[in-house]
N, C-alpha and C positions, 0 to 999 in steps of 0.2 A: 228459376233462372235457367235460362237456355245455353249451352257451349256445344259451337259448331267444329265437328271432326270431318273435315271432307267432303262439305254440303252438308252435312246429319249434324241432326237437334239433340242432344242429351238433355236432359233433365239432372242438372247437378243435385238439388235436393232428392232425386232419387236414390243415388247412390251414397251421397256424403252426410248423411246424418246418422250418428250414432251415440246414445250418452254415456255409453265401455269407455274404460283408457285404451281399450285395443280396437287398435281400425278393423270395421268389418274387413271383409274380402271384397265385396263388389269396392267400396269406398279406394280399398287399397287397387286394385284393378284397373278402377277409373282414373288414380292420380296418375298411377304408372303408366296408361294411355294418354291422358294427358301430356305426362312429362314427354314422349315419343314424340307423338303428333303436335305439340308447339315449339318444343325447342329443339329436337334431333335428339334427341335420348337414344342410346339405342335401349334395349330392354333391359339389359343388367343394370347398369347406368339408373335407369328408369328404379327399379327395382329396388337395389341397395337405397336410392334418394329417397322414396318413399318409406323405405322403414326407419326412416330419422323421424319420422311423424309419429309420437307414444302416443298422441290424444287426440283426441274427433271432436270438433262442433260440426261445424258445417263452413262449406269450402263458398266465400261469396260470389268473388267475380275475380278469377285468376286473369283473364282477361284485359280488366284494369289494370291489374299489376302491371304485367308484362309491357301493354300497349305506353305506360308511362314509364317503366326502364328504359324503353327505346326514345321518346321522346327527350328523355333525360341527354341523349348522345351513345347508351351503350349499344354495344352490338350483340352479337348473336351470341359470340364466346362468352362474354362479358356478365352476361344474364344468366348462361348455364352456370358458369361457376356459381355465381352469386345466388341460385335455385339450390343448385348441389348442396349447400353449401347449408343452407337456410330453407329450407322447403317451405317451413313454418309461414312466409312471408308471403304463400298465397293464400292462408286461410285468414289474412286480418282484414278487418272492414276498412278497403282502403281509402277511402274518401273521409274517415272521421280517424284513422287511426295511422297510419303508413304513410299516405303521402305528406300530412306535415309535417312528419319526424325525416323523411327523405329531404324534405323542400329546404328544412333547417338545416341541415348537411351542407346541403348543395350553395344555401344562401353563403356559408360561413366559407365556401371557397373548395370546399370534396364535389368531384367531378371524375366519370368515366372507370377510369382503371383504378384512380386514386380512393372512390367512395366504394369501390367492388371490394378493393383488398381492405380496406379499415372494418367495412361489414363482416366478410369471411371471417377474418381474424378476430373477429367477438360478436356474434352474432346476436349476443344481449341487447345492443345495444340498440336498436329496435321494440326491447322491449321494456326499454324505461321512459316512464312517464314523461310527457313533450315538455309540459309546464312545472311540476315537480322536480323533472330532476335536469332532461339536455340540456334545456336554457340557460338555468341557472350555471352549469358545469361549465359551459360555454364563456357565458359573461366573467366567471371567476378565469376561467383561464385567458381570455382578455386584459382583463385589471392585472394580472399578472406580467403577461408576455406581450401587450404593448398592442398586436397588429392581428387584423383575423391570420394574417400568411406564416405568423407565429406560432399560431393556435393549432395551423391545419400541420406545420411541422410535427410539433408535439402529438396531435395525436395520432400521424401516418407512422412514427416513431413508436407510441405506446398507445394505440386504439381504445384497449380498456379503462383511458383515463375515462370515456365517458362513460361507463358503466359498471366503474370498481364499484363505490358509495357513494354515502353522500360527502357532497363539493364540502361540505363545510370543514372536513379536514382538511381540504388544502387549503380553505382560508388562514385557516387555523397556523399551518406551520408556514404559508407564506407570511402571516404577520410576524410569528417566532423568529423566523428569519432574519426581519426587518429592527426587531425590536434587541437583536443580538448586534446591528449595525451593519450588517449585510447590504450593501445599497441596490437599489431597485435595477440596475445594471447586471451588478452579480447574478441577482437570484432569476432574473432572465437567462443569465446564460448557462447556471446550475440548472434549469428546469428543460430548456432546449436540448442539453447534452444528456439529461437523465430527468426525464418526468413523472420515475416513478417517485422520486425520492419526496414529493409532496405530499403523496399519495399513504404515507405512511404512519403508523400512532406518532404522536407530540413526543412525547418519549424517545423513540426512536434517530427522532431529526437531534433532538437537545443533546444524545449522548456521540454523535455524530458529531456534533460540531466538537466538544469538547475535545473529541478523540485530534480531530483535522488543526483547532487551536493548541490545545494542552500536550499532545502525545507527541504531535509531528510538529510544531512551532512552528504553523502558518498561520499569520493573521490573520482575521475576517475582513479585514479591509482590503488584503493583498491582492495583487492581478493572479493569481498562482490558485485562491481559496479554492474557484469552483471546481477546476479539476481535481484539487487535492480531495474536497469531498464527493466528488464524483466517482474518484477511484477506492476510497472508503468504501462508500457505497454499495460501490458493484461486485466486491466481492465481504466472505465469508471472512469474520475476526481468526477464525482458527486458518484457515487456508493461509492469507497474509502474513501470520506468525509463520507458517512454513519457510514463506518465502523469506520472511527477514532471516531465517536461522538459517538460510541458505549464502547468504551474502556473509552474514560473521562466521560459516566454514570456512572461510576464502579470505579472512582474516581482516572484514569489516568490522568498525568500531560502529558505535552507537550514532556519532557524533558524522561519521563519512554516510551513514542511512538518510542521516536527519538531511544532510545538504543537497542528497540527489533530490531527496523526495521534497525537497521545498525548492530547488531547480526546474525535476521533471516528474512528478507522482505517475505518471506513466509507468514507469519503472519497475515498479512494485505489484504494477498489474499483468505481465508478462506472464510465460508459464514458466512454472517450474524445469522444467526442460529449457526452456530458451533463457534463463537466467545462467543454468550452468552452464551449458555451452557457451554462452557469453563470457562471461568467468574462466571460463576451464581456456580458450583464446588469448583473451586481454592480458588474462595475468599469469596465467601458468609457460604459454607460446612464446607470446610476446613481450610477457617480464612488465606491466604497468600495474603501478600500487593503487592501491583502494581511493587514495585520496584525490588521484587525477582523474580515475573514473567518476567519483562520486560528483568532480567536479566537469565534466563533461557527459553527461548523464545519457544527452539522444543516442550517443555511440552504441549504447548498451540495444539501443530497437533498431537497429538498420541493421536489416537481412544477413545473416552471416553467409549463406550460401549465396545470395546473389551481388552482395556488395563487398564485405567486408572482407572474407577469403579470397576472391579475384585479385581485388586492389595489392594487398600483401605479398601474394602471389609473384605480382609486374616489380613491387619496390624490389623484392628479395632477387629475383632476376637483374634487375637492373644492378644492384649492387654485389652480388656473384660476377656480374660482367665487369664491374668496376667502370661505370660511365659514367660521365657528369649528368647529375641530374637535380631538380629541385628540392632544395631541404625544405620539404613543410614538415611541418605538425602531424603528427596520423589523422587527429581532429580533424583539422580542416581537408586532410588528405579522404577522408572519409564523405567529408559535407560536399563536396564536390558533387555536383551535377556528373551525370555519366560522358555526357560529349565532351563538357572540360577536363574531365580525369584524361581521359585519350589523347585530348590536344595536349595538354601537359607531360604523359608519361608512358606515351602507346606512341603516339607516330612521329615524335623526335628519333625516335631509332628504331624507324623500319627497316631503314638501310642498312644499322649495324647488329638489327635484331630483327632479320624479317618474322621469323616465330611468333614475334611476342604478341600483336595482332590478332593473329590468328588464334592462339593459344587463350589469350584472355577474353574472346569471343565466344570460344568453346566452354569455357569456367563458367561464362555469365548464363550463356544457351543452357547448359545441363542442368544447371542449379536450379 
C-alpha cells in the first residue's frame, strides 16, 4: 500500500509491520510523520499520540479513515482530537471493521462534535463487536427510552453505556424495574437523568429501590421515585449518613428528613459545606425551625451568595428604615425571579433609599 507525503510514495508495509508488542522505530517514525503531514501534528503532539500504540499489526489505509471522518462533516480539529485520542483507529481494516460501527453511530443520530466527544470519552467503544454487542446495546436502550434522540441523550450523558458489558444486564433490571411497578414512564426518566443505574448487578438496583421505598417512604409509583433514586444512587451510603447526621446537629428530627427528601431529595445531595452554611443561615441568623425548612425544601439550594444573602440584606434595610413594604413569606420572597424581587423591594424606594440599588447590585456582582 502506497501513502503520499508531499508527492512521495511510502510503502506503508515497509515500515508498519512488526509481530513485538513494541512498535519498531521506523513504524513509530512513520505514524509520527504521518500524524504531522495529514493532520497538523506538530512533532510532540505527533510523538506522545503515537506512543498510545502498545501493539503493531500493520497500518491499512489511514487514508480511508480520515478521508471518511471528513465525509462524515467533521473538520480538521474534530479529527485531530478524535486521532489523539484514539490513534488505534487507524490501524483497523476500515471497510470490514470501523466504518460500520461509525455508520451505526451516525444512523442512531451521533454526529460531528457529538460522535467526537462519546468516542474520545471511551474509546472501547469501537472496539466491541458491531453484531455481538452495539446493536443489540442500542435496541435494548430503545425498548427502553422510547426514541433514538433518547438513546443519543443517554449515551452523550454516559458514553460507556455502550461498551460497559453485556446489554443483558440492563434488560435485566429494566424489567426488575418494571416488575417492582415502576411504570415505563418512570424508568425513562430514572434512566435519562442517571444511565448508569441500569448498568449495575440486579442486586444493587433491588437494594436501592428498598432503600428509596422502605428507608425514605417514597412510593414507586410517586412523581418524586426517580429522583429520589437518582439521588441514592449518585452518591456513597456512608457519605449520605454524613450528611443526614448534619441536619439532626441542627436539631432535625427523623420524621422533618423524611418530608424534605420526599418533597425535594435534592437536598440530601448538596455538599456538606453548602448544607451547613444553609443551616448555620436559615436557623441560627434567621431563627427558622427544621419543620418550615423541611417543608419548603428548594430554599435550602438557591445560592446563598448570589440570592439568598442579597435579598435579606434589602428586607433588613428596608425594615431598619422602617418603610412600608410587602409582607411576603421569605419563601416566596426567595422564589422570586430577580427582576420581580427589584420591582417589588429595590426600586419602590429609590427615592427614599437611593443606596439600596446600588448596594444590592454590588452583593449580587461580588458573589
Amino acid at each position: 500500500m502506497l501513502v503520499r507525503f508531499r508527492g512521495k510514495s511510502v510503502a506503508v508495509s515497509q515500515y508498519f509491520y512488526s509481530s513485538s508488542a513494541t512498535p519498531a522505530p521506523a513504524a513509530t517514525h512513520f505514524l509520527v510523520k504521518y500524524l504531522v503531514n495529514s493532520l497538523g501534528f506538530s512533532k510532540e503532539e505527533a510523538t506522545s499520540t503515537s506512543s498510545k500504540v502498545t501493539s503493531w499489526k500493520s497500518l491499512k489505509n489511514p487514508d480511508l479513515v480520515l478521508n471518511f471522518l471528513k465525509q462524515t462533516g467533521l473538520d480538521d480539529t474534530q479529527m485531530k482530537k478524535l486521532v489523539s485520542r484514539a490513534p488505534k483507529l487507524l490501524f483497523y481494516d476500515f471497510p470490514k471493521t470501523l466504518k460500520p460501527k461509525f455508520q451505526c453511530l451516525m444512523d442512531l443520530g451521533l454526529s460531528g462534535s457529538d460522535l467526537v466527544n462519546v468516542i474520545t470519552k471511551d474509546t472501547t467503544i469501537v472496539e466491541r463487536g458491531l453484531v455481538t454487542h452495539l446493536r443489540p446495546t442500542i435496541d435494548c436502550l430503545r425498548r427502553t427510552l422510547g426514541t433514538d434522540e433518547n438513546v443519543v441523550k443517554a449515551i452523550k450523558r454516559t458514553p460507556w453505556l455502550l461498551s460497559f458489558g453485556a446489554y443483558h444486564i440492563m434488560e435485566s433490571n429494566v424489567l426488575l424495574l418494571r416488575n417492582c411497578g415502576v411504570s415505563d414512564v418512570k424508568i425513562k426518566t430514572l434512566v435519562l437523568r442517571n444511565p448508569r443505574c441500569i448498568t449495575q448487578k440486579t442486586e444493587w438496583v433491588k437494594d436501592l429501590l428498598h432503600r428509596v421505598e422502605k428507608d425514605f417512604q417514597v412510593p414507586l409509583n410517586s412523581p418524586i421515585f426517580p429522583y429520589g433514586f437518582h439521588t441514592l444512587a449518585s452518591q456513597k451510603k456512608s457519605r449520605l449518613e454524613k450528611k443526614i447526621e448534619i441536619f439532626k446537629s441542627f436539631g432535625w428530627s427523623d420524621d422533618d428528613i423524611l418530608v424534605m427528601f420526599r418533597k425535594l431529595p435534592y437536598c440530601v445531595a448538596l455538599s456538606e459545606v453548602k448544607i451547613k452554611k444553609a443551616l448555620n443561615i436559615y436557623m441560627k441568623e434567621l431563627g427558622f425551625e427544621p419543620a418550615y425548612l423541611a417543608s419548603h425544601p428548594s430554599i435550602l439550594v438557591y445560592s446563598l451568595e448570589k440570592r439568598v444573602v442579597p435579598r435579606v440584606q434589602v428586607l433588613k434595610i428596608l425594615d431598619e428604615k422602617k418603610v412600608e413594604r410587602r409582607k411576603l413569606d421569605l419563601y416566596y420572597v426567595l422564589s422570586l425571579t430577580e427582576l420581580k424581587f427589584i420591582e417589588y423591594f429595590v426600586l419602590p424606594y429609590k427615592d427614599q433609599i437611593p443606596e439600596l440599588y446600588e448596594s444590592h447590585n454590588k452583593t449580587v456582582a461580588s458573589s
